[in-house]
Backbone as a ProteinNet text record, in pm:
[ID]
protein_1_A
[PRIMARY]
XXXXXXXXXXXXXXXXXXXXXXXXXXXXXXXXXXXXXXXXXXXXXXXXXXXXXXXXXXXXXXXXXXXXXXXXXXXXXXXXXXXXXXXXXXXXXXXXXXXXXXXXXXXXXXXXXXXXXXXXXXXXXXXXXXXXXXXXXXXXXXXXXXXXXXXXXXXXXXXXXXXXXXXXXXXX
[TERTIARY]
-4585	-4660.5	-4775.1	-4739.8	-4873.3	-4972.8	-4968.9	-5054.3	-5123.4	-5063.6	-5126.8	-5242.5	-5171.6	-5215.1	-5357.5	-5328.9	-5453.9	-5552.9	-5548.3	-5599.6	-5718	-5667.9	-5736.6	-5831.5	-5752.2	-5812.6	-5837.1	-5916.9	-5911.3	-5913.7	-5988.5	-5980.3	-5859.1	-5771.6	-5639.2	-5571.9	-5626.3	-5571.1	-5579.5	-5691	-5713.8	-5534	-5594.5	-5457.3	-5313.7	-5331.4	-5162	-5123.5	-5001	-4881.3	-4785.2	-4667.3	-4488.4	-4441.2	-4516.3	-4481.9	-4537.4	-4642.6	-4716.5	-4647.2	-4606.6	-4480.4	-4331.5	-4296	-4160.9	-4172.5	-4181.6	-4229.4	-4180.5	-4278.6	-4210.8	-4070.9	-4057.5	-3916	-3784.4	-3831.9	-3735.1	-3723.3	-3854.8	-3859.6	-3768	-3769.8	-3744	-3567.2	-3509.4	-3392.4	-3344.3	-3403.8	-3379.2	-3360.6	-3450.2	-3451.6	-3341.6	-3324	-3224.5	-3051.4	-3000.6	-2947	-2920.6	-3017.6	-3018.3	-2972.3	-3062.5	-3051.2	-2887.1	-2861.7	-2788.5	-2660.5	-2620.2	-2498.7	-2478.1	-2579.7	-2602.4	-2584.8	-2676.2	-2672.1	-2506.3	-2457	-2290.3	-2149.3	-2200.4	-2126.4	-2142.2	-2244.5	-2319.2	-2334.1	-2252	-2270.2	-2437.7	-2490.3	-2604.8	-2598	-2531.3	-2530.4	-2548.3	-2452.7	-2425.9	-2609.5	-2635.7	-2803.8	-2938.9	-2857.8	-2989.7	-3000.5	-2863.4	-2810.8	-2874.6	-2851.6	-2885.6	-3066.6	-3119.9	-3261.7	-3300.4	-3282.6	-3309.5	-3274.7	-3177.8	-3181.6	-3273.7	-3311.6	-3418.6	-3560.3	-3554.1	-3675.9	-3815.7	-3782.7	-3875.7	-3924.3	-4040.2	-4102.4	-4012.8	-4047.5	-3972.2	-4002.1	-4136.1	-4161.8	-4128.5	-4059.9	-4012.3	-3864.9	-3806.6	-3649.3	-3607.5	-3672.7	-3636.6	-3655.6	-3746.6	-3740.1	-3696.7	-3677.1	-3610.7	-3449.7	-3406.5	-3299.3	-3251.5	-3332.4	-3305.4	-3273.1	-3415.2	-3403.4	-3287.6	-3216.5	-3089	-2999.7	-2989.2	-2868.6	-2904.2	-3025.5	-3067.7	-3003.8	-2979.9	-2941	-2785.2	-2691.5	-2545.5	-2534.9	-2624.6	-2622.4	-2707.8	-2837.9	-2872.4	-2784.1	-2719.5	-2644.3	-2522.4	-2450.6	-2416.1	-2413.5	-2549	-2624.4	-2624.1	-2673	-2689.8	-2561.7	-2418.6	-2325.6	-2258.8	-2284.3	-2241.3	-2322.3	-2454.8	-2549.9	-2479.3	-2465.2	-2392.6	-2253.6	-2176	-2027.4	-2064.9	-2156.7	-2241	-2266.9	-2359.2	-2369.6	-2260.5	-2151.9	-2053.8	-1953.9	-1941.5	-1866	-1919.4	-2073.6	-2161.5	-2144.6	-2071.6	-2038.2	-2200.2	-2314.6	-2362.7	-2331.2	-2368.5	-2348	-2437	-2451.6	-2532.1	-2565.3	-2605.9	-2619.9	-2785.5	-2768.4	-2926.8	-3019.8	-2894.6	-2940.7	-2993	-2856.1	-2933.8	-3100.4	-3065.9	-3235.8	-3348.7	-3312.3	-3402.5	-3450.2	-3305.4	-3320.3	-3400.9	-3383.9	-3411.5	-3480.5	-3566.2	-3595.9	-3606	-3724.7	-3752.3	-3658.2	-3582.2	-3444.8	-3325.3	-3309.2	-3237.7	-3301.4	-3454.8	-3502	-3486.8	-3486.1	-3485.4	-3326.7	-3278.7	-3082.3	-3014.3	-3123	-3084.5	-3188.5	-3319.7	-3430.4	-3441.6	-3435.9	-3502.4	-3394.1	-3284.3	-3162.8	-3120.5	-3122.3	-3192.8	-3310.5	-3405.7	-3516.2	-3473.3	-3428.7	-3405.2	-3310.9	-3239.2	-3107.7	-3126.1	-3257	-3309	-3377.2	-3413.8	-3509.5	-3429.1	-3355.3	-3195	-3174.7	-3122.4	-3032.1	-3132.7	-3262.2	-3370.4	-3386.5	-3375.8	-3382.4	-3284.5	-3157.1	-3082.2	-3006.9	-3074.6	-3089.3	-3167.3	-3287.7	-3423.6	-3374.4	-3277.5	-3204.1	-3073.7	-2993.9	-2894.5	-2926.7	-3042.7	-3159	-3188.7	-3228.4	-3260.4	-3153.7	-3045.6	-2949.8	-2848.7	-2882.9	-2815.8	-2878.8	-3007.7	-3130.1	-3205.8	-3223.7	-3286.3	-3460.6	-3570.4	-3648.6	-3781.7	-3955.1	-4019.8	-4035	-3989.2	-3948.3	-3800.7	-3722.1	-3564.3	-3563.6	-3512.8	-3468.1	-3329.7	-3241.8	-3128	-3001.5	-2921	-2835.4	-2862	-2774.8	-2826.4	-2762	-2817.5	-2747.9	-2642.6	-2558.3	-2368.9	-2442.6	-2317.3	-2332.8	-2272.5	-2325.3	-2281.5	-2243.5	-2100.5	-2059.6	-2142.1	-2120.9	-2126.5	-2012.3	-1980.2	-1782.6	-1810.1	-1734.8	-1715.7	-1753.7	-1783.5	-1770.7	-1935.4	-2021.5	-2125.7	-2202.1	-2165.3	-2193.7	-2171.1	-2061.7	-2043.2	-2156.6	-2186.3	-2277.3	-2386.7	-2458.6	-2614.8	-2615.2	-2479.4	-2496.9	-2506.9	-2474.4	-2421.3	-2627.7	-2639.8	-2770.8	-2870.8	-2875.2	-2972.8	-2955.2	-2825.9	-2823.1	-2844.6	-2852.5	-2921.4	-3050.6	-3108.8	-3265.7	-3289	-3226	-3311.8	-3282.6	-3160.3	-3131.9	-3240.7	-3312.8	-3381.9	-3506.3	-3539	-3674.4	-3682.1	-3563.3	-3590.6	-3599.2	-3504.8	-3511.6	-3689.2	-3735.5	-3869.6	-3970	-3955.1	-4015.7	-4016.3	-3860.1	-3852.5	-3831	-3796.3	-3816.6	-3945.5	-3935.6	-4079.4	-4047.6
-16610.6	-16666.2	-16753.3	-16827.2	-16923.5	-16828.3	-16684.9	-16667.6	-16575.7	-16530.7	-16492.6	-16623.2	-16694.3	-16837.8	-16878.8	-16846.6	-16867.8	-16705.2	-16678.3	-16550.7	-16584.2	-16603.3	-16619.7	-16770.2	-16877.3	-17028.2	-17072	-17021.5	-17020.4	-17156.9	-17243.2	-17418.5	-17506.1	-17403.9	-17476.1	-17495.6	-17389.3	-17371.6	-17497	-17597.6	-17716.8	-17889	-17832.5	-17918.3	-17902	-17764.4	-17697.5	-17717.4	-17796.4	-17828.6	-17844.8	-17840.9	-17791.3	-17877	-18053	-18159.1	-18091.2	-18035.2	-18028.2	-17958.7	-17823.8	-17735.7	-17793.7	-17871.9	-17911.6	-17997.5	-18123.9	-18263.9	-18227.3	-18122.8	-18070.7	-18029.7	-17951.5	-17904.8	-18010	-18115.9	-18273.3	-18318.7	-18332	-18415.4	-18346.8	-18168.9	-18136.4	-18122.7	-18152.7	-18133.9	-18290.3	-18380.8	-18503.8	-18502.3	-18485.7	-18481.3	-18391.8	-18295	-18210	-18296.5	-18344.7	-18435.8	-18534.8	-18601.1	-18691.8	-18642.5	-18548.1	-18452.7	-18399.5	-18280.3	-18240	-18312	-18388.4	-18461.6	-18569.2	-18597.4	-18628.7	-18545.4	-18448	-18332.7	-18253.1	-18238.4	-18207.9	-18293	-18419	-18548.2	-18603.7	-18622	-18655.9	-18648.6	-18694.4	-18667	-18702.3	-18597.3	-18633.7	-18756.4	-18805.2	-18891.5	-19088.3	-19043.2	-19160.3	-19182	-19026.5	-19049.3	-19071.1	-19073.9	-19127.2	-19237.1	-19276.3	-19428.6	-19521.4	-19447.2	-19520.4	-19560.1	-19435.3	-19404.8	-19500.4	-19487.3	-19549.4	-19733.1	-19729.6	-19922	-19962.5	-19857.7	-19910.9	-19929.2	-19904.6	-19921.1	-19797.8	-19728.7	-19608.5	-19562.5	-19524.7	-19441.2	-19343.1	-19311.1	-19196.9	-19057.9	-19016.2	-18893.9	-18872.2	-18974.9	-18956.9	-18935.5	-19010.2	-19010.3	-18877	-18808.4	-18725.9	-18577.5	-18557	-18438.5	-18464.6	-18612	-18596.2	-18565.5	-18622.4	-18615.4	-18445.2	-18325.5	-18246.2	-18132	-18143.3	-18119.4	-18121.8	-18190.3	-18268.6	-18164.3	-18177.1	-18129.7	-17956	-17916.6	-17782	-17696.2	-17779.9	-17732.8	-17657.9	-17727.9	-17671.2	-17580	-17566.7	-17470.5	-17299.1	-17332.1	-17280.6	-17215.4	-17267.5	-17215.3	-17080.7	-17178	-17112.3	-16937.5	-16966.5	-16838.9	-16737.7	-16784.8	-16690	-16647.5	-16737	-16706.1	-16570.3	-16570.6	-16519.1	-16363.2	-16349.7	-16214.5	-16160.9	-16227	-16182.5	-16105.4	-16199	-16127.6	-15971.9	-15981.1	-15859.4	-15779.9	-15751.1	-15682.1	-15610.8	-15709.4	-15655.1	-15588.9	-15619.2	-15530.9	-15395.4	-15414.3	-15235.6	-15192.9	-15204.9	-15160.2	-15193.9	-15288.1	-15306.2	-15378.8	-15349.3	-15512.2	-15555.7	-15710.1	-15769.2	-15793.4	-15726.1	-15790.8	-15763.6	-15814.5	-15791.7	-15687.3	-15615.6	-15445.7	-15441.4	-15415	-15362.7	-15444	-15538	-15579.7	-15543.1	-15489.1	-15449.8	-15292.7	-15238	-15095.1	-15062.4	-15142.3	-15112.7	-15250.6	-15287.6	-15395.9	-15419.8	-15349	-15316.8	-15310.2	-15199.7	-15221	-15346.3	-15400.2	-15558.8	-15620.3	-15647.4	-15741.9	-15709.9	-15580.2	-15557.1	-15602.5	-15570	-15574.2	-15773.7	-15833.4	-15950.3	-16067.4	-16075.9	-16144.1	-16166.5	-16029.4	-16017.3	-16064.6	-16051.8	-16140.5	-16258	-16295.5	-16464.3	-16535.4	-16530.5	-16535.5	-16553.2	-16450.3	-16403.5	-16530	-16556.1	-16624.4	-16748.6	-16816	-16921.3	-16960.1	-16886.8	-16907.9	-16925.6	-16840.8	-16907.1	-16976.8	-17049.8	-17193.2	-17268.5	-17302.3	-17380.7	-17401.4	-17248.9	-17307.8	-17393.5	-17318.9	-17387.9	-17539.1	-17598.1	-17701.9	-17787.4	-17750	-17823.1	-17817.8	-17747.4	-17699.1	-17831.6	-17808.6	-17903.1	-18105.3	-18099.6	-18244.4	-18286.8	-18188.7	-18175.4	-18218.4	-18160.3	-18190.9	-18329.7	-18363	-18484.4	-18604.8	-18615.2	-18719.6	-18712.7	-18683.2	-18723.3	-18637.8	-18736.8	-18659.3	-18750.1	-18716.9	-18831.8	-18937.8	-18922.4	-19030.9	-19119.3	-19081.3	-19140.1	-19121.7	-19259.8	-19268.5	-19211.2	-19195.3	-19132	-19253.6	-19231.6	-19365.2	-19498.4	-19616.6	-19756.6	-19715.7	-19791.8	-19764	-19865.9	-19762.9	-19793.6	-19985.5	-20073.7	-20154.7	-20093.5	-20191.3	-20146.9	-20242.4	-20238.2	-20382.6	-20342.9	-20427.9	-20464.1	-20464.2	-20366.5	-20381.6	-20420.2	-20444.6	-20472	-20315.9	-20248.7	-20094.3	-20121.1	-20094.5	-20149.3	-20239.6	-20354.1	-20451.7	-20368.9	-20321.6	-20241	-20163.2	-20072	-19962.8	-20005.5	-20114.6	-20144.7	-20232.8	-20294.6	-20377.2	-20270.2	-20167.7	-19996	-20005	-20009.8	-19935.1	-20037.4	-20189	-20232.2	-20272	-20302.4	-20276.3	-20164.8	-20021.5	-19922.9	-19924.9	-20021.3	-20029	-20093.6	-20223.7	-20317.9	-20242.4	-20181.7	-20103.7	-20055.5	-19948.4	-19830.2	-19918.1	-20032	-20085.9	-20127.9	-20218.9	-20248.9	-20218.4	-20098.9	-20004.4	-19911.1	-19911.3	-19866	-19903.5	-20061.1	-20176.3	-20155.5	-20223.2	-20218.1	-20144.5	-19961.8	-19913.8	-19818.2	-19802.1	-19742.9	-19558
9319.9	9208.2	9258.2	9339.4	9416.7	9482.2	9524.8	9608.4	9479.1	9357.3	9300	9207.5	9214.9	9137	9251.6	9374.6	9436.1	9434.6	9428.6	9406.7	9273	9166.9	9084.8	9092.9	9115	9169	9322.1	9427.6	9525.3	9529	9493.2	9537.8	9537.7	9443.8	9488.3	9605.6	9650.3	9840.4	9920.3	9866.9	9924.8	9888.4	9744.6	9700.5	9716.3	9715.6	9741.2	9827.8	9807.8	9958.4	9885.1	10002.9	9965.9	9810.4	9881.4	9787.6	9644.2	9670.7	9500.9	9434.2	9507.1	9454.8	9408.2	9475.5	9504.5	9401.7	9345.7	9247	9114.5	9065.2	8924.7	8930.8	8998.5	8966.9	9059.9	9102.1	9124.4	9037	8957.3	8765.7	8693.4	8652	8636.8	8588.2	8730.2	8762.5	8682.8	8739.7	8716.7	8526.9	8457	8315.8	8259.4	8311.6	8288.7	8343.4	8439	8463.4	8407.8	8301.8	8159.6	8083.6	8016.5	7901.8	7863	7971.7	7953.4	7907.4	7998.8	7985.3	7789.2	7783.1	7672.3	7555.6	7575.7	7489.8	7471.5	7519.9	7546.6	7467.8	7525.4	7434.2	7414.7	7342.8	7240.9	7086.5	6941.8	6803.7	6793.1	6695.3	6613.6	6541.6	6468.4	6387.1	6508.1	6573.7	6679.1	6761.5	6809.2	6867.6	6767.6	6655.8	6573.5	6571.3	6543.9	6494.3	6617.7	6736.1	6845.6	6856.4	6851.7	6836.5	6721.1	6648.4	6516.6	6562	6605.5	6638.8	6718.2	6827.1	6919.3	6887.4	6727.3	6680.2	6689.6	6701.9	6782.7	6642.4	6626.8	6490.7	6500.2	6345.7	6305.4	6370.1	6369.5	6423.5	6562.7	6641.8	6788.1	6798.2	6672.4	6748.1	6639.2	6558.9	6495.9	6581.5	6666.1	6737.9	6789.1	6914.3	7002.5	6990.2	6852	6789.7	6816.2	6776.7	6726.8	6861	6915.6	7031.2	7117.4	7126	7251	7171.1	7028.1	6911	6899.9	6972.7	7016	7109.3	7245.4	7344.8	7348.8	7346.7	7290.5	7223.4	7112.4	6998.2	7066.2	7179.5	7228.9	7356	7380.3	7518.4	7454.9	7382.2	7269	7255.7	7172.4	7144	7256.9	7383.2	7490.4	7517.9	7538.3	7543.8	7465.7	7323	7223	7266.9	7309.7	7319	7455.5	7570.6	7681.5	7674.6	7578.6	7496.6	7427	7350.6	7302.8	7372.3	7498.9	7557.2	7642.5	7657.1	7731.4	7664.1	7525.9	7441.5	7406	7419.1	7417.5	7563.5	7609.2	7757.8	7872.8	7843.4	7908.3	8024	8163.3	8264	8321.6	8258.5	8241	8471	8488.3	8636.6	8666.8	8815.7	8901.6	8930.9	8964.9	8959.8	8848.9	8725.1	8593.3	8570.9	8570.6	8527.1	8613	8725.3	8836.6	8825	8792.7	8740.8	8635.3	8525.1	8366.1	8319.1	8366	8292.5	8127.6	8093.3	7985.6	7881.8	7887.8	7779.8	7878.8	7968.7	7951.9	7917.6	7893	7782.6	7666.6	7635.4	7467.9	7421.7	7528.8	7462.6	7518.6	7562	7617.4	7617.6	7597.6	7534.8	7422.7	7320.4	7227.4	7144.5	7144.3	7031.2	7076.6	7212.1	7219.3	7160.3	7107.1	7087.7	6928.3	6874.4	6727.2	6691.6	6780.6	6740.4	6750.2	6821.2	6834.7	6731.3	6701.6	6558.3	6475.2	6444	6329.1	6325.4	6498.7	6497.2	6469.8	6512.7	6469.5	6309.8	6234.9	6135.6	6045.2	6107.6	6065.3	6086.9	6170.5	6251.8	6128.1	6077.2	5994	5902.1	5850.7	5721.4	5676.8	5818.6	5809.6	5819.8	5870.7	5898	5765.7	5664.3	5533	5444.9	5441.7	5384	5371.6	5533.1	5556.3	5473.9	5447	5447.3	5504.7	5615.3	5711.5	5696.9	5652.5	5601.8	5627.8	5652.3	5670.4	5583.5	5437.3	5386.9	5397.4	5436.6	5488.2	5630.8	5646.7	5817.4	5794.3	5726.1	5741	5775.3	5811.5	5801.1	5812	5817.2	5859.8	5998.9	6104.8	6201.3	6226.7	6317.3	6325.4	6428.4	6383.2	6475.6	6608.4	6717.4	6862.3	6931.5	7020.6	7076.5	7233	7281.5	7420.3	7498.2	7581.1	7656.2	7782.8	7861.2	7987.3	8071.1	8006.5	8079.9	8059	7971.6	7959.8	8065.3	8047	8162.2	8303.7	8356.5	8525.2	8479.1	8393.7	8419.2	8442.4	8358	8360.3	8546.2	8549.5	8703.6	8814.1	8810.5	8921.1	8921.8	8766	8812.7	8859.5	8822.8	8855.7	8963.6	9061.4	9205.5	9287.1	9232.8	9272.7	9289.4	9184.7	9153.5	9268.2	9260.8	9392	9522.7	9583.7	9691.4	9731.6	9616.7	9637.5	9697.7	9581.4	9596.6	9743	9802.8	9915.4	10016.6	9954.6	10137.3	10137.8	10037.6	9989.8	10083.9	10056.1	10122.6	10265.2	10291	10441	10545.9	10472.9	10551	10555.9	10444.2	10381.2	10372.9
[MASK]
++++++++++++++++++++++++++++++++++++++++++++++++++++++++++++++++++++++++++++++++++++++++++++++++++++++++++++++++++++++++++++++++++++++++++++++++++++++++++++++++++++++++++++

């Protein structure tokens, strides 16, 4: 992909190095590493509530809301089309897609895609129903204590923080 990517942009050849390649997909991994785990066990109602105390406009904690409440439902889906294919006696492997591309996208893209659009809508559908709308913030949010589990976690990380910073420093 890069040499076609230079092909067409030769001046990139100047900027392009391993790091430039490599960076995005560290962020990448890293956000996904957030995300996910969240997204998994995680209630909708609890990440609004949360979103919503931190004060954040509405038009931010509502996609971001939806989004996170996307993923599960999305994995889901792919799960459910893979079961499909294997009950039409397809197998889903490397070969096959190497062999046949064309029809493993039609029998494995194209009802992912379809089915995304469903859960999406039905996602905006179920948002709707709850309240949750640009005129309603949607619940009051839940109060939240402070535990002793709380306290270890934020101390794990902000001694990670200074660690990192200093060894940053001094060793560079």
């Amino acid at each position: 992909c890069v040499m076609i990517l230079l092909f067409f942009f030769p001046a990139l050849g100047e900027k392009l190095t391993a790091m430039t390649l490599v960076i995005p997909c560290v962020r990448i991994c890293i956000l996904l590493n957030v995300i996910l785990p969240l997204a998994l066990t995680c209630r909708v109602n609890r990440m609004l509530s949360a979103l919503e105390s931190m004060h954040l406009p509405f038009f931010l904690f509502l996609p971001m809301a939806v989004i996170i409440r996307f993923i599960p439902t999305f994995s889901n889906d792919i799960q459910q089309v893979w079961e499909a294919l294997k009950i039409r006696g397809v197998r889903p492997s490397v070969a096959n897609f190497l062999r046949h591309p064309v029809m493993m996208m039609r029998l494995l893209v194209a009802p992912v895609i379809f089915r995304s659009l469903k859960t999406a809508e039905q996602l905006g559908i179920a948002a709707e129903l709850k309240g949750i709308s640009a005129q309603t913030k949607g619940q009051a949010p839940m109060e939240s204590t402070w535990s002793n589990h709380d306290t270890l976690v934020v101390s794990v990380a902000v001694i990670t923080l200074v660690l990192a910073f200093s060894y940053q420093i001094f060793v560079g």
